[in-house]
C-alpha positions as CSV (number, residue, x, y, z in Angstrom):
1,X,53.5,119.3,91.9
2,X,54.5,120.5,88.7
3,X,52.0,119.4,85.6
4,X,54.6,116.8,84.5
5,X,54.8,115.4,87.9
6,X,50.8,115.2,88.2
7,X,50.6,113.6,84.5
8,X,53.2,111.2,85.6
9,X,51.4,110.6,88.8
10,X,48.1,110.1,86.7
11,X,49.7,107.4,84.9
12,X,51.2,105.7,87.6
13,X,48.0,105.4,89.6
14,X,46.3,103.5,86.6
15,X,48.9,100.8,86.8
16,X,51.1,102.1,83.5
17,X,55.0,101.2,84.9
18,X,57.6,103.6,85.1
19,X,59.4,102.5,82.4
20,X,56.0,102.8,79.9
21,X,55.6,106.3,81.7
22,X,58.9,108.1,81.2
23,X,58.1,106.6,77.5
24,X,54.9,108.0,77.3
25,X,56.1,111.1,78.1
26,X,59.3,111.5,76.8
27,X,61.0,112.1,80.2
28,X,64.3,110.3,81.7
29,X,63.5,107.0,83.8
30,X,65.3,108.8,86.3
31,X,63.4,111.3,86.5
32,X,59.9,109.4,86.9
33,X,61.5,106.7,89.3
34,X,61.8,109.9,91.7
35,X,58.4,110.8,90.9
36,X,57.1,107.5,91.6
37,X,59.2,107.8,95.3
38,X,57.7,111.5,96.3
39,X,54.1,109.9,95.4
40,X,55.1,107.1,97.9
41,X,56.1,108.8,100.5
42,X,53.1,111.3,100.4
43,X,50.6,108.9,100.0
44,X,51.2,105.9,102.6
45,X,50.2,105.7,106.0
46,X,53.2,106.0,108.7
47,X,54.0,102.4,109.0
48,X,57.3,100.2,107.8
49,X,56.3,98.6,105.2
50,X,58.1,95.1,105.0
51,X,58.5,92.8,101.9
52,X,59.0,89.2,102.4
53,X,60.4,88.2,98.7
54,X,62.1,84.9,97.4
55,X,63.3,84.1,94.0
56,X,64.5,81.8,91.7
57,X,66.5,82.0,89.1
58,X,67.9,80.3,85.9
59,X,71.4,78.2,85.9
60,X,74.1,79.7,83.2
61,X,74.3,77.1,80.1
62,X,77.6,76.2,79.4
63,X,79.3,73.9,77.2
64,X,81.9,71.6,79.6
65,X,83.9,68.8,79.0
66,X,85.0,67.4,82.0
67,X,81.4,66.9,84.6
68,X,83.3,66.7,87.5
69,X,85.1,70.1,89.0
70,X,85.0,71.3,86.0
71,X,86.2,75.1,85.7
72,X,84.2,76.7,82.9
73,X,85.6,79.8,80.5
74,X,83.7,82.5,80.5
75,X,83.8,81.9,76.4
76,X,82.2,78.8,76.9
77,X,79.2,80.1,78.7
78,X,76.5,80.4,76.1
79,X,73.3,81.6,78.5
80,X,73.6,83.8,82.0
81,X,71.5,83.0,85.0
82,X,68.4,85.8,84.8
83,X,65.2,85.1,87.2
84,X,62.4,82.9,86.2
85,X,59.5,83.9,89.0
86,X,59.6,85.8,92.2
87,X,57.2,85.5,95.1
88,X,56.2,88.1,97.8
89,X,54.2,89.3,100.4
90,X,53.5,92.1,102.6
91,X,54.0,91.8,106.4
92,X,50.7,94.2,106.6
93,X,48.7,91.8,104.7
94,X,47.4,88.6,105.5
95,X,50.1,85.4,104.7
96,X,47.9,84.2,102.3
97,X,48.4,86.7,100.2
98,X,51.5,86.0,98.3
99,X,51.9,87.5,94.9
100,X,53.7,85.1,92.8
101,X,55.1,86.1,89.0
102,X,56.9,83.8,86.5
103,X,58.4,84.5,82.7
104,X,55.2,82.9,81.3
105,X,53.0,85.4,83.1
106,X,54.1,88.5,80.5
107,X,53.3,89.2,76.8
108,X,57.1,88.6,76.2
109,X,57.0,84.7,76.9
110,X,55.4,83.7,73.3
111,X,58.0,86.1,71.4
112,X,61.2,85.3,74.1
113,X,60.6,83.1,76.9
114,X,64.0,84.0,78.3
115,X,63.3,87.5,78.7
116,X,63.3,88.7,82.4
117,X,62.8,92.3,81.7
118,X,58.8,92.7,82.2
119,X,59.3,90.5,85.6
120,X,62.4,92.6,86.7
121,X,60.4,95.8,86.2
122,X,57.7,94.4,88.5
123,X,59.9,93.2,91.3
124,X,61.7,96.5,91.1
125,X,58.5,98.4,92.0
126,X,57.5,96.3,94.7
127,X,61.1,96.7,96.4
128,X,60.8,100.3,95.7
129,X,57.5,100.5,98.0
130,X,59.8,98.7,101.1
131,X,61.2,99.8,103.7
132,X,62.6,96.4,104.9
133,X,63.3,93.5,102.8
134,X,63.2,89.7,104.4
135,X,64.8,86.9,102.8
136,X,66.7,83.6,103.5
137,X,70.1,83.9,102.1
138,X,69.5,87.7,100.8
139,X,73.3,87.9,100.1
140,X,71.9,85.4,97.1
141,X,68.8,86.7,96.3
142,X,69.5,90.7,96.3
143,X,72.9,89.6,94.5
144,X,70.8,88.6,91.3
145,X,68.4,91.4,91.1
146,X,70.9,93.9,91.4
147,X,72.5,92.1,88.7
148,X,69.4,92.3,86.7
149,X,68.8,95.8,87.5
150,X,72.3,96.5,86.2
151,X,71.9,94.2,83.3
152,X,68.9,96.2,81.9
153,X,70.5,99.9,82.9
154,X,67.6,100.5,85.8
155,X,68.6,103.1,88.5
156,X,68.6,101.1,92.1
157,X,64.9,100.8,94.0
158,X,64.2,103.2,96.9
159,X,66.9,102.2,99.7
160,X,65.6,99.8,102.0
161,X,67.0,97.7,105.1
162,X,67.3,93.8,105.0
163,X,67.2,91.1,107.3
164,X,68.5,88.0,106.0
165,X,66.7,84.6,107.9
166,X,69.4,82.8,107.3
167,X,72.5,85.2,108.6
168,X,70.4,85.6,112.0
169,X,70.2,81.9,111.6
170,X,74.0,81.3,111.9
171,X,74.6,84.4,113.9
172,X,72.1,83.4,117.2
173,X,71.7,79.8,117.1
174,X,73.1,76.4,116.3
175,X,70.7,74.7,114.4
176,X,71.6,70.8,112.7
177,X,70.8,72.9,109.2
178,X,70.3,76.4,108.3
179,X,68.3,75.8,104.8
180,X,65.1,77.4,104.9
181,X,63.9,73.7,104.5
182,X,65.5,72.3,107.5
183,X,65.5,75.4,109.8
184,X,61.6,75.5,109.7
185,X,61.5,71.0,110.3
186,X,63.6,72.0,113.4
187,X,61.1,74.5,114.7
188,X,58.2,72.5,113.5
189,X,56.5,75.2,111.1
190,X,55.0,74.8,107.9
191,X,57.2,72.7,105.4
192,X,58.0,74.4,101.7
193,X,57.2,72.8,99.0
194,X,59.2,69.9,97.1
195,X,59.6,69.7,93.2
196,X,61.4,67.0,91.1
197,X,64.9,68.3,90.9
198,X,67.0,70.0,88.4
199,X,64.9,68.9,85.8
200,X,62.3,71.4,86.2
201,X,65.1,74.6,85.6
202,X,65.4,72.6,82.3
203,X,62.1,72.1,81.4
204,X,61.9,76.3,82.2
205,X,64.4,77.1,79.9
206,X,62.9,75.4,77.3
207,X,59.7,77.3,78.0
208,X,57.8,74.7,79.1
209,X,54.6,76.4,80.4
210,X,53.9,73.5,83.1
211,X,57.4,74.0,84.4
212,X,57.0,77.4,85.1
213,X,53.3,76.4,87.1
214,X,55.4,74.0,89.0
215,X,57.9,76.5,89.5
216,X,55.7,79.2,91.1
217,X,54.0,76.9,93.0
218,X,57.4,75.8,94.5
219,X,57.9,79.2,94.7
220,X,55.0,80.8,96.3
221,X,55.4,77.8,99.2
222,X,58.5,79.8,100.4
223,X,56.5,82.5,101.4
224,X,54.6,81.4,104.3
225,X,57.4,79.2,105.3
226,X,59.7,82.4,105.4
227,X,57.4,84.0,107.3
228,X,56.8,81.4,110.1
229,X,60.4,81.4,110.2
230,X,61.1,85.4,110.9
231,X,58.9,85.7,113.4
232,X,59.8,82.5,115.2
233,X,63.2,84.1,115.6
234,X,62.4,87.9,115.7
235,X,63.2,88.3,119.2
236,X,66.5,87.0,118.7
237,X,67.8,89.3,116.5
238,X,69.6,92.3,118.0
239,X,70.4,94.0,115.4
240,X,67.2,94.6,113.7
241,X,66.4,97.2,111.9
242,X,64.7,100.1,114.2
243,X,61.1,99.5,113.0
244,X,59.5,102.7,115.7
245,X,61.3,105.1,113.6
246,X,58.8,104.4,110.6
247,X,55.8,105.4,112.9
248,X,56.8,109.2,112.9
249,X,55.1,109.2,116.3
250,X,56.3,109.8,120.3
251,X,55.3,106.6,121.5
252,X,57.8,104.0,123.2
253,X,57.5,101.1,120.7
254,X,59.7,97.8,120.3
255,X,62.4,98.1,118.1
256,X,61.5,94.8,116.4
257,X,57.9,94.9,115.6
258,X,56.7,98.3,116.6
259,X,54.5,97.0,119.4
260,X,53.4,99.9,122.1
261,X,52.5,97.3,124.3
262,X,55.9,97.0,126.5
263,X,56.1,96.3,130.0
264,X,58.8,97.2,132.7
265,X,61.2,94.6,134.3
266,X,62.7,94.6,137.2
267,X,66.2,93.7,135.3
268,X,68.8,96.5,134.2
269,X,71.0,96.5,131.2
270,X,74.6,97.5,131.4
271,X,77.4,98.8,129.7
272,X,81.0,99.1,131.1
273,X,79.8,102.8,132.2
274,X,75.9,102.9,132.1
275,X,72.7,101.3,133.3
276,X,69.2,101.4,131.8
277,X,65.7,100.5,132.6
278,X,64.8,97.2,129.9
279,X,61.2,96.7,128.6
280,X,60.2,93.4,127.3
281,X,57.5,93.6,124.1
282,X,54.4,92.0,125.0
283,X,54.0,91.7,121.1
284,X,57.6,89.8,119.8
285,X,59.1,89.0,123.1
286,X,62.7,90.6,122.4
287,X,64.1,92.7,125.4
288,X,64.9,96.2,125.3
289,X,66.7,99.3,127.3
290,X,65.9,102.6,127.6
291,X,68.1,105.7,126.2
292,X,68.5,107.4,129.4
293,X,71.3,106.6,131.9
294,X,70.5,105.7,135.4
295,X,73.9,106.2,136.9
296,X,74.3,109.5,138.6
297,X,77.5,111.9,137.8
298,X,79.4,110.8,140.7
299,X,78.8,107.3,140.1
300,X,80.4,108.4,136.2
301,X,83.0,110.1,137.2
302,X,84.2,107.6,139.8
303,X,84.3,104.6,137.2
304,X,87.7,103.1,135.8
305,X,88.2,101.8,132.5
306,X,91.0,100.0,131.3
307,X,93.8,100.8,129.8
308,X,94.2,100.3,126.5
């Protein structure tokens, strides 16, 4: 580690953000971002690290005529959307610890109190610690911090995976509803919160400190309720991110939660030329199939396939 490096490291570890770093020291944000993810990498214990993360964010203010379909000019749009509080938690910590952040939490509020920048910064080290990202409707939610990333000229977190609660939603089952609201009545799991309606945006743009305690509170209830959710339907999802890679060990873990403890079945998977030995996870309860085909060569080379 070069001297820079272990300065910037220094820094880092007593809570000074990378942005207050690379000022400190002069030094591109670039180039203290990829310090930040080398000191990651070497310091945290082989395990995925999953994020559950939910946001919300401000309306544009526009000036419209017409209330009713109206189509509104990018001239008359006097404010952008820009987030107001995220919530989060960490899949290797307990659910009750949700970390929840709003506008009126940083030093900026009293000065600007539609400044997202100190908030941005803060969500964009916590993604940049993930390995996998849950959220319901993450098209929506990744969409607008992205944006914000952009907006303020910050270089992309760390890559990460995502698994969006509602796509798996739509993709394996047929619920009534697939709002994070009605999905977890349907399964009968803790309930997010309510709140009064599209008042309370309002009452947050005009920097109304109450609004913003309501709003985290709303916000922080999305948490638990997305977690209930994701593992209710973990098993489900087949195309889930490989979580036994992150281990950096030999053992035969689920490919869902990471679980060792997987037991044999007397079932077989196919494909139109193989079979393989499946395992069901004692841990999630999602099937899965071994690597190794079962079928001898003369059973291969004797197999059609269709023409094409």
């Amino acid at each position: 580690m070069t001297p820079e490096q272990r300065t910037a490291a220094e820094l880092l570890s007593e809570t000074m953000s990378w942005r207050k770093v690379a000022k400190y020291l002069q030094l591109p944000k670039s180039t203290v971002s990829d310090y930040l993810r080398k000191i990651k990498k070497s310091s945290e214990g082989n395990f995925p690290k999953i994020l559950f993360i939910d946001v919300e964010v401000q309306g544009s203010l526009n000036i419209s005529f017409p209330r009713f379909k109206a189509f509104i000019s990018p001239s008359a749009v006097l404010k952008e959307p820009y987030l107001l509080t995220f919530a989060s938690n960490w899949a290797h910590e307990p659910e009750s610890k949700v970390l929840v952040k709003g506008l009126d939490d940083y030093s900026l509020f009293e000065e600007d109190y539609h400044n997202d920048i100190l908030l941005v910064e803060e969500l964009w080290e916590l993604l940049d610690k993930a390995d996998v990202v849950i959220a319901h409707n993450n098209a929506f939610d990744r969409g607008q911090i992205n944006s914000r990333f952009a907006y303020y000229g910050i270089d992309p977190p760390s890559d990460y995976k995502t698994i969006c609660t509602l796509k798996a939603l739509k993709q394996y089952f047929k619920l009534p509803a697939n709002s994070l609201d009605a999905s977890t009545k349907y399964f009968e799991l803790e309930r997010k919160l309510s709140h009064e309606g599209i008042s309370l945006w309002v009452d947050c743009f005009n920097g109304d400190t109450e609004a913003f305690y309501k709003m985290k509170e709303y916000n922080k209830g999305d948490i638990p309720t997305l977690r209930q959710l994701y593992y209710k339907i973990l098993p489900f999802i087949k195309n889930h991110p490989n979580l036994a890679v992150y281990y950096g060990d030999d053992k035969m873990r689920c490919n869902n939660c990471g679980s060792v403890d997987m037991k044999l079945t007397k079932y077989y998977a196919y494909t139109n030329l193989s079979k393989f030995h499946t395992y069901r996870c004692c841990g999630c309860g999602a099937t899965k199939r071994t690597r190794k085909n079962l079928r001898s060569k003369s059973e291969m080379d004797s197999t059609l396939m269709n023409v094409v």
